[in-house]
C-alpha positions as CSV (number, residue, x, y, z in Angstrom):
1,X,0.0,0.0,0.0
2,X,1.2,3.7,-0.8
3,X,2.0,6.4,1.8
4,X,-1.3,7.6,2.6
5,X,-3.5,10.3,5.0
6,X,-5.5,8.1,6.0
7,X,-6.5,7.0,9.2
8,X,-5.7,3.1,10.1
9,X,-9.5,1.0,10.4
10,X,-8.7,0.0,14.2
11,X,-10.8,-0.8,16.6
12,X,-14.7,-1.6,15.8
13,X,-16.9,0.0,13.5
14,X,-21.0,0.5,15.1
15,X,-23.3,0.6,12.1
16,X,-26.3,2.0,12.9
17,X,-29.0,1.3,10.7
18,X,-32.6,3.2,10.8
19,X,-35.1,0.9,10.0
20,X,-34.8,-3.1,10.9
21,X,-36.8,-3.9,8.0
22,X,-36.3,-6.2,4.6
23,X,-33.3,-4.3,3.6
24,X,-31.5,-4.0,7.1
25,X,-32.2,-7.7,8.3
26,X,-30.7,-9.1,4.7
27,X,-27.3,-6.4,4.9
28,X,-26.8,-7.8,8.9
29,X,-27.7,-11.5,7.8
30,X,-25.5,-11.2,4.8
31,X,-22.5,-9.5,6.7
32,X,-22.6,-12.2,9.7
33,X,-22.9,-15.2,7.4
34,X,-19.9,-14.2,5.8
35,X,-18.0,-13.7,8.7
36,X,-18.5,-17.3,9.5
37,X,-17.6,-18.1,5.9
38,X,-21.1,-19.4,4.9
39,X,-21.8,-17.4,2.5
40,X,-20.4,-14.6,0.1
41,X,-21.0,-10.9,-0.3
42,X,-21.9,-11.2,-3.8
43,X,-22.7,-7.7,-5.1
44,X,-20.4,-5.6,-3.0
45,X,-17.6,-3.5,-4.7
46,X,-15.5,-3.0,-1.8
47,X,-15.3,-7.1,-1.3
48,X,-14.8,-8.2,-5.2
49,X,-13.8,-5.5,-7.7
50,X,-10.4,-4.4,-8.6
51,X,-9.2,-0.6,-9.6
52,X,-6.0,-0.2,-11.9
53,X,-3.9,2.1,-10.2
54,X,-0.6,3.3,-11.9
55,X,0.4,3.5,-15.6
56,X,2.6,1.6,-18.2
57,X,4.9,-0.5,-16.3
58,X,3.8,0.6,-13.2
59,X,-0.3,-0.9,-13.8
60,X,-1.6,-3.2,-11.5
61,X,-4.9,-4.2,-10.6
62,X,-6.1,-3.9,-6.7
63,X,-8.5,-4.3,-4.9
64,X,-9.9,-1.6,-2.5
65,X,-8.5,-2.9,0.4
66,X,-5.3,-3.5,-0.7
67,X,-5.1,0.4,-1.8
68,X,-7.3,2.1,1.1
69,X,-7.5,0.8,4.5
70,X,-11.4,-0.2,5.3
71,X,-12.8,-2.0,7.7
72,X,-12.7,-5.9,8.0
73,X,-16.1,-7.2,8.3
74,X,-15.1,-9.0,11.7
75,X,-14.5,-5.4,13.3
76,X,-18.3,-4.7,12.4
77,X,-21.3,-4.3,15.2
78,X,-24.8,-4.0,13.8
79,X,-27.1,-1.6,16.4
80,X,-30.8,-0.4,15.1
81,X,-33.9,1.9,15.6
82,X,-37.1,0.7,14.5
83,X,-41.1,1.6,15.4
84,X,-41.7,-2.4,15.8
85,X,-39.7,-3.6,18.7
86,X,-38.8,-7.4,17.2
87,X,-35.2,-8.4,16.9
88,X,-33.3,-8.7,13.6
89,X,-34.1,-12.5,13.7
90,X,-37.7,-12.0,14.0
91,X,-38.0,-9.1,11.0
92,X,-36.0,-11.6,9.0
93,X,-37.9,-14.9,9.1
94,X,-41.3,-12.1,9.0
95,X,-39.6,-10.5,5.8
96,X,-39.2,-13.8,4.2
97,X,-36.6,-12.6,1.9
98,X,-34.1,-14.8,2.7
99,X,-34.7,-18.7,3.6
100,X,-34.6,-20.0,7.2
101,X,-31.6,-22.1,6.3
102,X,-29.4,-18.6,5.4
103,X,-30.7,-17.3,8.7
104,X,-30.8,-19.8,11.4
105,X,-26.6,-20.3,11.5
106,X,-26.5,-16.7,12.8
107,X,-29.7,-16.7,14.9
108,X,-28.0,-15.7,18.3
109,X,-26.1,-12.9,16.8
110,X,-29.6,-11.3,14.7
111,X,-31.3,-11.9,18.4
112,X,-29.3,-9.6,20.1
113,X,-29.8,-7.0,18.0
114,X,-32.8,-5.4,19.3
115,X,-34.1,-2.2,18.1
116,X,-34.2,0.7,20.2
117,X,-37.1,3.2,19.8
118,X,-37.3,5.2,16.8
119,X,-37.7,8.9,16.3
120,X,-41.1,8.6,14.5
121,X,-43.7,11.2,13.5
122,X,-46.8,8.8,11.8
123,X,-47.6,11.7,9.7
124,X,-45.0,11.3,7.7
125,X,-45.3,7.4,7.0
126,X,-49.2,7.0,7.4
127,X,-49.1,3.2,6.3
128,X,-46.8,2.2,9.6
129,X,-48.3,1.3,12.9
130,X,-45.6,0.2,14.9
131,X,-45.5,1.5,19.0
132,X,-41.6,0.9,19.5
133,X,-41.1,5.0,19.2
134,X,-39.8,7.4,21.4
135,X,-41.8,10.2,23.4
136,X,-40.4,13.4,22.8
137,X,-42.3,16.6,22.7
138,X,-39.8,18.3,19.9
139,X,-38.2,17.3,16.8
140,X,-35.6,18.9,19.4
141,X,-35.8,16.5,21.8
142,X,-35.7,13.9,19.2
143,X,-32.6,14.9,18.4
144,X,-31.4,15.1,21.9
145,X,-32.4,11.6,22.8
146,X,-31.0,10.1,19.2
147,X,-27.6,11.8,20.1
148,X,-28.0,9.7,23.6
149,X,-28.6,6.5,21.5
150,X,-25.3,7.0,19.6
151,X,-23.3,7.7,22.7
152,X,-24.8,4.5,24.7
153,X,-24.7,2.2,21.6
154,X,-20.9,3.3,20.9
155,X,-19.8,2.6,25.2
156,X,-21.5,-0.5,25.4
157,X,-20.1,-2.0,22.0
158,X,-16.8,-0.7,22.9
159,X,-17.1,1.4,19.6
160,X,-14.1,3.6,18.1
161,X,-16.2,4.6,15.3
162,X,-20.1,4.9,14.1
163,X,-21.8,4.9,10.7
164,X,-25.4,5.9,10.3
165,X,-27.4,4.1,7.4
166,X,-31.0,5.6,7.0
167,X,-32.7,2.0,5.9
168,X,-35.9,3.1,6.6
169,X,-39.3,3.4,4.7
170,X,-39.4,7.0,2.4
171,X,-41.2,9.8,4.1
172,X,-43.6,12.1,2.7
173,X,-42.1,14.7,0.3
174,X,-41.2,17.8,2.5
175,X,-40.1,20.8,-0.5
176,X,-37.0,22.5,0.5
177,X,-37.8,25.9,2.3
178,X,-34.7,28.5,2.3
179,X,-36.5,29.9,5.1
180,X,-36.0,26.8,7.6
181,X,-33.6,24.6,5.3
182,X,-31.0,27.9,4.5
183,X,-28.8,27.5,7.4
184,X,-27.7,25.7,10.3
185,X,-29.2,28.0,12.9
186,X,-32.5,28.4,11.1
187,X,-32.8,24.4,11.0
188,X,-31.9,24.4,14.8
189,X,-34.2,26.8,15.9
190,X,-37.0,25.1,13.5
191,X,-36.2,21.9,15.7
192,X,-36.6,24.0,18.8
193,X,-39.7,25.4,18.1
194,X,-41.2,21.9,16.7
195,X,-42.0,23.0,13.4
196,X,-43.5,19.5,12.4
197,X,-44.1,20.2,8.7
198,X,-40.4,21.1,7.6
199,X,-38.5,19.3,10.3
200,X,-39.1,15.2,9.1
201,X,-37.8,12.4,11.9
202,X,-34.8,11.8,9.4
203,X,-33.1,14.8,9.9
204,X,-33.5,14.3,13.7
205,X,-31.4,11.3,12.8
206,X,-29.0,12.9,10.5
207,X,-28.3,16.2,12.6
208,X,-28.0,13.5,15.5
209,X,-25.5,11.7,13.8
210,X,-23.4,14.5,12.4
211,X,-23.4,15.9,16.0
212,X,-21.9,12.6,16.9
213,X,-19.1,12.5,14.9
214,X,-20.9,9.3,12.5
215,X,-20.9,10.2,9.3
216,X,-24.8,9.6,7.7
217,X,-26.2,7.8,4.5
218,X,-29.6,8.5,3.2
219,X,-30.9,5.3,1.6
220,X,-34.1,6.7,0.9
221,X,-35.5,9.7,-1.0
222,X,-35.9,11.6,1.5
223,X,-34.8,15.7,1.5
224,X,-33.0,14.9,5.0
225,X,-29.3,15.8,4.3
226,X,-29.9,17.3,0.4
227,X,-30.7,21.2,2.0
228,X,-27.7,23.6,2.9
229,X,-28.2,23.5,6.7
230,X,-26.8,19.9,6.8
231,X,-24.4,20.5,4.2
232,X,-23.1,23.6,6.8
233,X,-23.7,20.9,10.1
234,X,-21.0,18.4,8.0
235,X,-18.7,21.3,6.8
236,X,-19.1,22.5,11.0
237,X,-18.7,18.4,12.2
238,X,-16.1,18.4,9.6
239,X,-18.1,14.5,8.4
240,X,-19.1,13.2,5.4
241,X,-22.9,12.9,4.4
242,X,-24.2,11.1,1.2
243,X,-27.7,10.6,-1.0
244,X,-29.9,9.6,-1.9
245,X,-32.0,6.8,-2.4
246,X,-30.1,3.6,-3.2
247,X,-29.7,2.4,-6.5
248,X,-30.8,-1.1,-6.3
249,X,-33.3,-2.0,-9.6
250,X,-34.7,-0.2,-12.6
251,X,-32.7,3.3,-12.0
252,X,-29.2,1.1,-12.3
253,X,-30.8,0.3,-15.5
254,X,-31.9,3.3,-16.9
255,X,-28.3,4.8,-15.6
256,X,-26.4,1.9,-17.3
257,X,-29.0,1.5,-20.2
258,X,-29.5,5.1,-21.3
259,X,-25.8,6.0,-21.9
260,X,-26.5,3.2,-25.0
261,X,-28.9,5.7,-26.7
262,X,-26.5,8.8,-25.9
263,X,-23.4,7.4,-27.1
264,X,-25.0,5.8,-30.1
265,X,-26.7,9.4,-31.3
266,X,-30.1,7.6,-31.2
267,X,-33.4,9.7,-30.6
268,X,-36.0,8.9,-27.4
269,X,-40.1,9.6,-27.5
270,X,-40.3,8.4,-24.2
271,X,-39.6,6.3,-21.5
272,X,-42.5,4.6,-19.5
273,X,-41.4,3.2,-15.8
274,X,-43.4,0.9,-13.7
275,X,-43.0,-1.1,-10.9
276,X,-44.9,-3.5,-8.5
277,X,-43.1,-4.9,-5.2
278,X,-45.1,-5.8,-1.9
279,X,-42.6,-5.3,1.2
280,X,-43.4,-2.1,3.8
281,X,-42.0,0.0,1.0
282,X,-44.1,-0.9,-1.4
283,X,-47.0,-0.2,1.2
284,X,-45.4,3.4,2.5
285,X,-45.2,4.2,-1.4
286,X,-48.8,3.7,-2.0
287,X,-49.2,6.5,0.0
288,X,-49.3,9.5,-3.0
289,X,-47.3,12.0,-0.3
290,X,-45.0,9.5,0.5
291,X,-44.5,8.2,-3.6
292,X,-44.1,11.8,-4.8
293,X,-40.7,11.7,-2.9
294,X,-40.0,8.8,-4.8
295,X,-41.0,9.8,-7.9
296,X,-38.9,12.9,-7.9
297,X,-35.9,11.0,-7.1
298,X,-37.1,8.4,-10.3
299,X,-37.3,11.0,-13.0
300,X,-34.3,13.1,-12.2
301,X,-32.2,10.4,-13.7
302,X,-32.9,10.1,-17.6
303,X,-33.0,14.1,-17.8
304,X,-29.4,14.8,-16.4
305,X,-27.8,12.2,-19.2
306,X,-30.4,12.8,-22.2
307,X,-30.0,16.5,-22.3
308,X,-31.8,18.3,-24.5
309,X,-30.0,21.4,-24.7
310,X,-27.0,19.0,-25.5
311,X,-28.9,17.7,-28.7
312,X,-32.1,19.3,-29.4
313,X,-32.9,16.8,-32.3
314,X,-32.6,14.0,-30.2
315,X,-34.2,14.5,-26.9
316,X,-36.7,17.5,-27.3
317,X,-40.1,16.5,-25.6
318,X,-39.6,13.4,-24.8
319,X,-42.1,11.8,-21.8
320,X,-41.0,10.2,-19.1
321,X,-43.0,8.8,-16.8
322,X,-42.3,6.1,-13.7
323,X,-44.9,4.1,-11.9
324,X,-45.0,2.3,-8.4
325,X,-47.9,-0.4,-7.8
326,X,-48.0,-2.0,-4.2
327,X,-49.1,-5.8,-5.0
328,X,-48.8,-8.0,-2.0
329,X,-48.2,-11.2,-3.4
330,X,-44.6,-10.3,-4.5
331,X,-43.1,-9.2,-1.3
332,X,-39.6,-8.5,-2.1
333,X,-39.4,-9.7,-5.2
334,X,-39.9,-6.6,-7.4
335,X,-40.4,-6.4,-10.9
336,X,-40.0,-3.7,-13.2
337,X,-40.9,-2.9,-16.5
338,X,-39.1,-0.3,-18.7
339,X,-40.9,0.1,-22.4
340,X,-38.4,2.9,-24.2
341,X,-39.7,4.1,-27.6
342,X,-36.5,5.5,-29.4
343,X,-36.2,6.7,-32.9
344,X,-33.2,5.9,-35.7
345,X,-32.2,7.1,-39.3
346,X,-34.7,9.5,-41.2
347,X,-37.0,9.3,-37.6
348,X,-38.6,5.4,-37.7
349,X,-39.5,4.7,-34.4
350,X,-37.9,1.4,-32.4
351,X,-38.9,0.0,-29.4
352,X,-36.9,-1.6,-26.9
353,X,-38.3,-3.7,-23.6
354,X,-36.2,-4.6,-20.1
355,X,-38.1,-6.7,-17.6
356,X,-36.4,-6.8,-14.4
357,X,-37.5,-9.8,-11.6
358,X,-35.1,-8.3,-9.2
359,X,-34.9,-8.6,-5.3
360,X,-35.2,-5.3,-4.3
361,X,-33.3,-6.4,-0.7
362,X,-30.7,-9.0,-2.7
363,X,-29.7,-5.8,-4.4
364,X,-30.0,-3.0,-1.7
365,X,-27.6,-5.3,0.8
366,X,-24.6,-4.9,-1.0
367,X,-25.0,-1.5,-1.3
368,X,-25.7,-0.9,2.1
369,X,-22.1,-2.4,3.1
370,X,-19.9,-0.4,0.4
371,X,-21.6,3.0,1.5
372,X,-21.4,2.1,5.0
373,X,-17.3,1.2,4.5
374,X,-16.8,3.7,2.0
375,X,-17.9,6.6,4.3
376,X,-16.0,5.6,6.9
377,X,-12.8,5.5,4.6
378,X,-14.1,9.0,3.6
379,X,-14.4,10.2,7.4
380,X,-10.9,8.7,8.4
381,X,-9.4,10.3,4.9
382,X,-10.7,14.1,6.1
383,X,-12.9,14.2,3.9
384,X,-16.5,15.5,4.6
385,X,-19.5,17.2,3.0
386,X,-21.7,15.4,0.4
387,X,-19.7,12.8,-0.9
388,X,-19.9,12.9,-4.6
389,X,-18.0,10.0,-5.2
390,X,-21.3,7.6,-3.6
391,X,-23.0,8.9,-6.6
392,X,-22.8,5.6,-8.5
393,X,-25.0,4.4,-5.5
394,X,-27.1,6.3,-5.4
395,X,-30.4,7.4,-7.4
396,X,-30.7,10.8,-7.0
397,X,-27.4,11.9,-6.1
398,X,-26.5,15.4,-3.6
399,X,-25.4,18.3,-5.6
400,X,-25.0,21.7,-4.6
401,X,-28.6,22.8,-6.5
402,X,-28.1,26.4,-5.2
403,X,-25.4,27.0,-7.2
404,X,-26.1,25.3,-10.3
405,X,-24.0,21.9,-10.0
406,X,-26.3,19.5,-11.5
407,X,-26.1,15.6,-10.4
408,X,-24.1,13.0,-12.4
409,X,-26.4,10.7,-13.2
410,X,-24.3,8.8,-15.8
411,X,-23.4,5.3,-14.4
412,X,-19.9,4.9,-15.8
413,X,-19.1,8.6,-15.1
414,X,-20.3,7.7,-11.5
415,X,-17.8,4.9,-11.7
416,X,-14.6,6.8,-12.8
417,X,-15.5,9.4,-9.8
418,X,-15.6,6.2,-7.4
419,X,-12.2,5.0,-8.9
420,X,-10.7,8.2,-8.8
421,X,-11.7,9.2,-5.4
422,X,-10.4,5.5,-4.3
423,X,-7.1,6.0,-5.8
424,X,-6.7,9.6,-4.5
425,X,-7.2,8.3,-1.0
426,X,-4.6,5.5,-1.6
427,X,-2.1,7.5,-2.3
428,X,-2.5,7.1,-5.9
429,X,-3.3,9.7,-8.9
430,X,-6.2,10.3,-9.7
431,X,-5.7,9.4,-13.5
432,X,-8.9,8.6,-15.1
433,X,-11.5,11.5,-16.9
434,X,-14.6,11.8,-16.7
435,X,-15.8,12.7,-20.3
């Protein structure tokens, strides 16, 4: 490994993830078997793929822990909030996404992670009826007793650092408001004075974390950490924050799948999204407040790599449009349907169909690991704000909107910014461009 900045991974790492639902249970379950070598972390970057680093005579291929120094999975302690108060054993034989056979070998370990009581507000996820939650009279107080959880959670597990991973179900869409959301000392007084409507229980959590010195992951697409006041609590808590909304199913696709019709000068009339999936987020989402936040998150992806102010006779009008269905009988197992009408030579229309039987927590888990290791890395390498190198994560990545900066949405431009952002912190250069 090259002389480096970076911080040694000593001691243990305390992941705490919000929400001990489908997608937490299968990232703990995952993690644990593989620790006892029973299974493999299929999916995850930071555990299988390899970035060139040097030139010429000099190339090799590495992977990321042989260039950056992240955390072994063995130095990893899973702690939780959730509104129900069942054990991560219990959610995941109730989720059913993964058989009892890939559970049961690490019962006692999923048993002792109990959740403790969440910072919940029902009026921003209508469809959930758990009672585990806390009883605080302010989203200040929230805060207050979050900040409590972190501290108790990191002395009991003999913790030398924390990382919190919003898993949770997506809350309703709260609109940015420069009035509350502007600055750090608006959004703290906000909090004070309870203002329910602009403060949502996520950025209880993320404030809470941030003040902690854990460096916070919005899985959801939530507004949480994308408004300046928590890009000014990071720059203060000098941590790093990233979002939002992981890239699991059909945006991976139309990241990966879109850059075909760019590249190849091809036209598109539209691009028609649906989904159906039957877990607790496909209930929260059929819940039009709570989809809305979804949806924005959905669409922002085709416009930022089809431009049309890049080529007018190309993408001009085009209608995009993305659906969610809640339909019990599929639980986890998601499906989505892309139908993408494109147009050729002289302007004949084409069609093209993807059909994607995903598992929406198979493909979430993986995910959950890298950003959890990969902000850590960032934390102990200085660096902290949004993290713009998570974008290839993420489906709606942070960008600094009030200046401009628009998101890169492009999958392998996403990928050359991880790479390069690896390599930096390795002690490597930073070698590859993003075109």
């Amino acid at each position: 490994m090259k002389q480096n900045n970076v911080k040694p991974a000593e001691g243990k790492l305390g992941i705490l993830v919000v929400g001990n639902g489908a997608v937490a249970t299968t990232f703990m379950t995952g993690v644990l078997m593989t620790r006892k070598g029973l299974t493999k972390p299929i999916g995850s970057m930071t555990q299988y793929d390899k970035i060139r680093v040097g030139k010429g005579a000099d190339k090799k291929y590495l992977p990321y822990k042989d260039i950056v120094p992240l955390t072994d999975l063995n130095d990893i302690v899973f702690g939780c909030w959730d509104v129900y108060p069942q054990n991560a054993y219990q959610s995941a034989m109730y989720c059913e996404v993964l058989k009892e056979k890939d559970i049961n070998p690490v019962k006692d370990e999923l048993e002792q992670i109990i959740p403790m009581k969440a910072a919940f507000d029902k009026n921003f996820a209508k469809r959930l009826e758990g009672d585990n939650v806390k009883d605080c009279k302010t989203r200040w107080e929230m805060t207050e007793a979050l900040r409590q959880d972190i501290r108790d959670f990191k002395a009991k597990n003999d913790c030398a650092r924390i990382v919190v991973l919003w898993a949770a179900s997506t809350e309703i869409y709260v609109p940015v408001n420069m009035e509350v959301h502007d600055t750090l000392e608006h959004l703290e007084a906000a909090m004070k004075a309870n203002d329910t409507e602009n403060i949502a229980p996520s950025m209880c959590y993320a404030y809470a974390a941030l003040a902690e010195g854990a460096p916070f992951i919005m899985g959801a697409p939530n507004t949480t950490v994308d408004i300046p006041a928590m890009w000014e609590m990071a720059e203060k808590t000098k941590m790093p924050i990233s979002g939002k909304d992981f890239k699991t199913g059909q945006t991976l696709v139309k990241s990966g799948f879109s850059p075909i019709i760019g590249t190849r000068c091809l036209g598109l009339s539209g691009w028609f999204s649906t989904n159906i999936l039957g877990n607790r987020d496909g209930l929260v989402l059929d819940e039009p407040a709570n989809f809305r936040t979804k949806e924005v998150s959905k669409l922002s992806t085709l416009e930022t790599i089809l431009k049309p102010e890049d080529q007018p006779d190309l993408y001009t009008d085009y209608y995009h449009k993305v659906r969610i269905n809640y339909y019990p009988p599929r639980n986890d197992n998601k499906e989505g349907w892309d139908n993408i009408d494109i147009f050729g030579w002289m302007g004949y229309p084409m069609q093209i169909k993807i059909n994607f039987l995903c598992r929406d927590s198979i493909l979430a888990a993986p995910l959950c690991l890298d950003l959890c290791l990969l902000s850590d890395l960032a934390a102990r390498a200085g660096r902290y704000g949004i993290q713009r190198f998570l974008s290839f994560y993420l489906k709606s990545p942070m960008h600094d909107y009030t200046k401009g900066e628009e998101a890169i949405n492009h999958l392998y431009q996403q990928y050359t910014m991880l790479k390069n952002a690896i390599r930096e912190m390795g002690g490597y250069e930073a070698d590859e461009e993003i075109d």
